[in-house]
N, C-alpha and C positions, 0 to 999 in steps of 0.2 A: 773649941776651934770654930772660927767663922764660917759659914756654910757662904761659898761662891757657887759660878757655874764653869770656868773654864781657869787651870791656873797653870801657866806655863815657866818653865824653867829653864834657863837657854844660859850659853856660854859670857853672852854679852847681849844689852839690853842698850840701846845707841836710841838716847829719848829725842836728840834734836833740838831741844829747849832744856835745859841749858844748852847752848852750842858747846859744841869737842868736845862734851863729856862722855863718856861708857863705863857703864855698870858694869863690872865683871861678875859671874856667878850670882845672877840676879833673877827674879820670879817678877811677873806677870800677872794678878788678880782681878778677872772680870767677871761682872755680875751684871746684868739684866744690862747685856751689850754695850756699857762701860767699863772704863780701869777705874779700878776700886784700889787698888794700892800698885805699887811697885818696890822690891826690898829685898834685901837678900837671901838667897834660893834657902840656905838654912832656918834661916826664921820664918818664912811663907812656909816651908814643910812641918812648921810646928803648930803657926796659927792659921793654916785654912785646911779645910776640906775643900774638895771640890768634885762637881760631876763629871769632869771631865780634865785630870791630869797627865799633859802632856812633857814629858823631858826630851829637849835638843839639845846633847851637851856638845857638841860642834857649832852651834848655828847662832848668829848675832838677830836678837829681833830691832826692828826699826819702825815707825810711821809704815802706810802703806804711799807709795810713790801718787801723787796729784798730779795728772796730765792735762796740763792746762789748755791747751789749745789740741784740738782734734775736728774730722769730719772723717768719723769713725766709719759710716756707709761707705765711705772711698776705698775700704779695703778689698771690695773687686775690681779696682782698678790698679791693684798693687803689680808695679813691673808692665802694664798697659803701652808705655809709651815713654820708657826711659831715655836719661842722656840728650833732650831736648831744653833750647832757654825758656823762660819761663810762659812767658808770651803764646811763643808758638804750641805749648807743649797744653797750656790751656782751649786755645782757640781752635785748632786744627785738631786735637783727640779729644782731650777730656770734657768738653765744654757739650761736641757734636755725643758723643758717647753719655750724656747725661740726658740730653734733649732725648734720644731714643729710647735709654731704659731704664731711669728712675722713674719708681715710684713704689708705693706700699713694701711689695714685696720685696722691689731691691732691697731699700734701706733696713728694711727688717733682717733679710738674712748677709746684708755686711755689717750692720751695729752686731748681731750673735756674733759674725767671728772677728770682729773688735775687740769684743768683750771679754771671748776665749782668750784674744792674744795677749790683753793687757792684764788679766789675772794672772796668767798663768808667767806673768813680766814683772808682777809687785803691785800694779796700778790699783786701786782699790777708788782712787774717785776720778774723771774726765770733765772735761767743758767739751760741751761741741757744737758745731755749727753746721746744720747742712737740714736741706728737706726734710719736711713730714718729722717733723721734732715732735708729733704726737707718738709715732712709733718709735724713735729711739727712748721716750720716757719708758713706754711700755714693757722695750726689751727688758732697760737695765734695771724695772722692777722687780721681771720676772727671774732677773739671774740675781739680783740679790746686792749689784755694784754701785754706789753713791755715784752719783754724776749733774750735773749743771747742764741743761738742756738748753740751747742758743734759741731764742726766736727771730728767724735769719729776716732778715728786710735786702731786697734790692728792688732796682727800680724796673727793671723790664719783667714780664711774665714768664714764670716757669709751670711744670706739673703743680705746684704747690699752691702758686697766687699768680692773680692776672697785673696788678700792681701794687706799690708801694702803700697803700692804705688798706689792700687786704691783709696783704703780710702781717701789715700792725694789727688788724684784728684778730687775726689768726691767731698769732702769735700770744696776746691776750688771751684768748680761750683756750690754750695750751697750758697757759701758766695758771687758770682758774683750776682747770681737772688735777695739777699737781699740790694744789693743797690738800694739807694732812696727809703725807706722804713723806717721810722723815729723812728718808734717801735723794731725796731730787728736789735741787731747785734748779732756778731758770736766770737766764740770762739776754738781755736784747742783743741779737748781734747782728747787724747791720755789714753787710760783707767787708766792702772797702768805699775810702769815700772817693772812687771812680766810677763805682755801679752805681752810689749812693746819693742821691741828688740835698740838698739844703731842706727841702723843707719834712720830707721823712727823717733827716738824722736828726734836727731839732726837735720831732715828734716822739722820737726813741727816745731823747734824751729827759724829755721831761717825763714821760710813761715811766722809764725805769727809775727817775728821781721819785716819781710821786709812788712807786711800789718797791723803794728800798732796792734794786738790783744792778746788776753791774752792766757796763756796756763794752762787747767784747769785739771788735775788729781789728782787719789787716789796717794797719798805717805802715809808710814808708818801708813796703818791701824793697822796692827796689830803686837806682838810679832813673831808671824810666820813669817812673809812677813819679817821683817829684819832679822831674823835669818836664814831663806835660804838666801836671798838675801849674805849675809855677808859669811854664807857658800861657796856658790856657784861663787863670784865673788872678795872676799874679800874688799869690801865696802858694805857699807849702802846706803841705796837707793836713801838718799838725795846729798852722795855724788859723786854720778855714775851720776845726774844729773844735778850738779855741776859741772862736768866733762865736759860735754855735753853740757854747754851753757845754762842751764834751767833754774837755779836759780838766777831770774833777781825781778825786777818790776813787769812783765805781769804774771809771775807764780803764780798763786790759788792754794798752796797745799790741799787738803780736806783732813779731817781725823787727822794725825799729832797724834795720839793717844802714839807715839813711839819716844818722842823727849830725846834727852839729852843737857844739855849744850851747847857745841858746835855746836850740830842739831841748837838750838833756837840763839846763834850769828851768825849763816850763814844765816839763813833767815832775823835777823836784820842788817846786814850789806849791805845785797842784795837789800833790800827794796819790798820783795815775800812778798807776804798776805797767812793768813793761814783760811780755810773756815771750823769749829768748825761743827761737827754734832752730839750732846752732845744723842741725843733719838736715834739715830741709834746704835752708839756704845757702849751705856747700854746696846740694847735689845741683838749686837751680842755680846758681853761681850767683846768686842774689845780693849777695855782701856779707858782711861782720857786722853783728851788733857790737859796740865798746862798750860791754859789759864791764868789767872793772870801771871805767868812768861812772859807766851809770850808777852801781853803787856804790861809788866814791861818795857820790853825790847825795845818795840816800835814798834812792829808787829804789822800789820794791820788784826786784826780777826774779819771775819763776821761771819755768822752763814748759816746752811744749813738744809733742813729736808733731807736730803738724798730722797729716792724712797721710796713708800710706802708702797712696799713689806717688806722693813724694819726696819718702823718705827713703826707705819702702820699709818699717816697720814701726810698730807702736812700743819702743824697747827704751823704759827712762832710764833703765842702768846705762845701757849708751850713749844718752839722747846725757846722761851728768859726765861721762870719762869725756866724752868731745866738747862741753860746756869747756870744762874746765881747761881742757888743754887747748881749746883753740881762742879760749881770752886770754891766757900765758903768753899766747904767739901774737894776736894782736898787738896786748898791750906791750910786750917785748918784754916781759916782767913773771919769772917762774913761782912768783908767790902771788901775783892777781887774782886769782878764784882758786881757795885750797878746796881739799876735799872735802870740809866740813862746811863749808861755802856750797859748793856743789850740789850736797844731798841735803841744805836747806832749800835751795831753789825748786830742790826737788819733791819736798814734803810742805813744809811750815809757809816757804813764802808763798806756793799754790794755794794753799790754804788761805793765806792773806787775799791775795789777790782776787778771789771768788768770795770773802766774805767770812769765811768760816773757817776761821784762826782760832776762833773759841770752841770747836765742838773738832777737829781734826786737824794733821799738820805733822803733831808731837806727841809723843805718849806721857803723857800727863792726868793726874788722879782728877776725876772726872771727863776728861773727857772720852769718844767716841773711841771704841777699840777696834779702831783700822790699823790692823799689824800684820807684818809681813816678816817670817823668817826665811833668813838668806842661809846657807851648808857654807861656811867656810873651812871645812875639816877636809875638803880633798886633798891632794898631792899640788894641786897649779894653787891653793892657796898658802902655799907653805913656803917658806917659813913666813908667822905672819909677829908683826908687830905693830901694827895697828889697823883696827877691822874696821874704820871709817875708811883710809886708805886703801886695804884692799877691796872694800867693798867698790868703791870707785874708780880705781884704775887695772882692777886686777879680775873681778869678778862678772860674769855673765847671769845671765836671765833662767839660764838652764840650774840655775843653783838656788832661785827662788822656789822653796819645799810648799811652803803654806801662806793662807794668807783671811785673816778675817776683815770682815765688814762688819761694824756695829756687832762684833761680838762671834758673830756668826763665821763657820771655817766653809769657804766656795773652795777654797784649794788645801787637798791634803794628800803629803807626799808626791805632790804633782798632779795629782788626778782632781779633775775639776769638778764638782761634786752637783751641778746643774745640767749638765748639758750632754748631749746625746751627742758625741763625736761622729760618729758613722752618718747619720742624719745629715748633720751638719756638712761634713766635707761632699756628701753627695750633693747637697744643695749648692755647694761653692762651684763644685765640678760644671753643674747647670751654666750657670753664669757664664763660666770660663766660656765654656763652646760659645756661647750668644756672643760675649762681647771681643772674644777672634772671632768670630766670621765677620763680624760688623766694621773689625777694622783693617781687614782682610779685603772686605767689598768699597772700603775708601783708598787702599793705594794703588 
């Protein structure tokens, strides 16, 4: 018998790559924090040992969920200033409520319960964008979660940088300390190109071309945002960045809420991925990405929870049931995004879009053994006849049992296997009082 280190036995094994396929009564063999095989639970029981065998004969394993767009620190400002357009809901709270208490400490103790929420949701790798991207590298070493760490550029001064040429520096020596570091890379992200002035995002663009990395900003959130924009410079935003050299391969547009036609063949020409945040931009009334078009077309769409402040949670099992059904209702067409559509945007093509399609995505022999198993054995998942489907329109977060990283189990049985909860919520609790009184002393 082959000697492993962890061999897992589950009801259904949903690899993702091939699409719509599932393995029933199927094993899991990982070794030195890769899949080393996958095959059926009766032949893994004959040919491996292992130090660590676990059987869920209820539970479908899958990829671990890739949340592509995040600004993970914002989860104390989760419920801050709801039910607000987007505008004002930046300008007048969250904007004045960053000036006053980001910094070190914030970001550090909202990436920890970022990181709590999205293990403990399936998430196993983030991209994010927001201050002090030295600290959230730190966190999600420390807890053990793969992530893509944003080096933000804009052009006015924050806590972080005085301007747009520090940021780039900064941001550079962020991404030097993450070398040799197997868990983290880095990504330019540059906000939006309304903060972002021409001659910093051409500077990004070539920085991250010459260091292989991806370039992650908001474009075309909203009707507003293109309609100044077009005012004011007479283009549209996607194509002032097309101008600029951005719209390549390595570009993540997020948002996309504001495409037309010709918007959607430049990004399929390009070969840009577009990162879908379907619960953000219901709640700011932001628009509909035409998803189904875009991957008509052959755009690479993942999906993203955006920041919690305006979703309000980091939850990609909901962030794929709302994907799915609200580009059905878009497109007017109940077969535009099926479920295995869905929970590719949610694994494989995040994976694409950051780069690392080859080491995570889909459970596949060699690659990264980022696995997460879902409890489809209760009572609400019954009667079931297909665990792609229910996994997507029927299943919650509260059902994700475990989940590794490169091998390794951060969630088992529920219990987060890093982190000091007590600790933790008392530190949140902190916050809380600081940032009511603060906006308690503004109305």
């Amino acid at each position: 018998m082959k000697p492993v280190d962890t061999l897992i036995h589950a009801r259904w094994i949903i690899p993702v790559e091939p699409e719509a396929i599932t393995y029933p009564q199927h094993s899991l063999a990982i070794r030195g924090g890769r899949i080393v095989d996958l095959l059926p639970t009766a032949q893994a029981k004959l040919g491996y040992r292992a130090s660590d065998e676990i059987d869920l004969p209820y539970h479908a394993l899958a990829p671990g969920f890739v949340n592509c767009h995040t600004h993970a620190a914002m989860t104390l400002l989760r419920g801050v200033a709801d039910d607000l357009p987007l505008m004002d809901w930046l300008q007048q709270h969250i904007w004045p409520l960053e000036r006053q208490w980001v910094g070190e400490e914030f970001v550090r103790d909202g990436v920890d319960l970022a990181i709590a929420e999205m293990l403990r949701s399936g998430t196993t790798c983030f991209n994010d964008m927001y201050f002090f991207p030295n600290v959230t590298a730190e966190r999600a070493a420390l807890h053990g979660i793969r992530a893509s760490v944003g080096l933000i550029v804009v052009d006015f001064p924050t806590v972080w940088a005085q301007h747009s040429e520090a940021y780039l520096e900064k941001g550079m020596a962020v991404y030097a300390q993450l070398q040799g570091q197997p868990l983290l890379s880095a990504a330019f992200a540059p906000h939006a190109p309304y903060t972002v002035s021409d001659q910093p995002l051409a500077k990004a663009s070539k920085l991250a071309s010459a260091a292989g990395l991806p370039v992650h900003i908001h474009v075309h959130e909203t009707a507003f945002e293109v309609e100044q924009a077009v005012k004011s410079t007479g283009k549209r935003p996607l194509q002032r960045l097309r101008e600029l050299g951005l719209v390549n391969p390595s570009l993540m547009a997020v948002h996309m809420t504001q495409l037309d036609a010709e918007d959607i063949a430049l990004m399929a020409a390009a070969g840009a991925h577009i990162v879908h945040c379907p619960e953000s931009n219901l709640k700011l009334a932001s628009g509909f990405c035409p998803v189904a078009h875009c991957l008509a077309a052959g755009i690479n769409v993942a999906l993203g929870t955006d920041g919690a402040a305006s979703n309000n949670d980091l939850d990609m099992l909901g962030e794929m049931r709302t994907a799915a059904l609200l580009a059905k209702a878009v497109a007017r067409d109940a077969s535009a995004v099926s479920a295995a559509t869905a929970l590719r945007m949610a694994t494989l093509n995040g994976a694409k879009a950051l780069g690392l399609d080859n080491e995570i995505g889909s459970l596949q022999i060699g690659k990264a053994a980022d696995v997460i198993a879902i409890d489809l054995g209760g009572l609400e998942s019954q009667p079931l006849y297909d665990p792609v489907s229910q996994i997507v329109y029927a299943a919650n977060r509260q059902q994700v049992t475990d989940v590794w990283v490169a091998g390794r189990r951060l969630l088992q049985n529920r219990q987060l296997a890093r982190f000091n909860l007590d600790g933790l919520n008392e530190r949140i609790g902190i916050w809380q009082q600081r940032l009511s009184e603060s906006e308690r002393g503004r109305s």
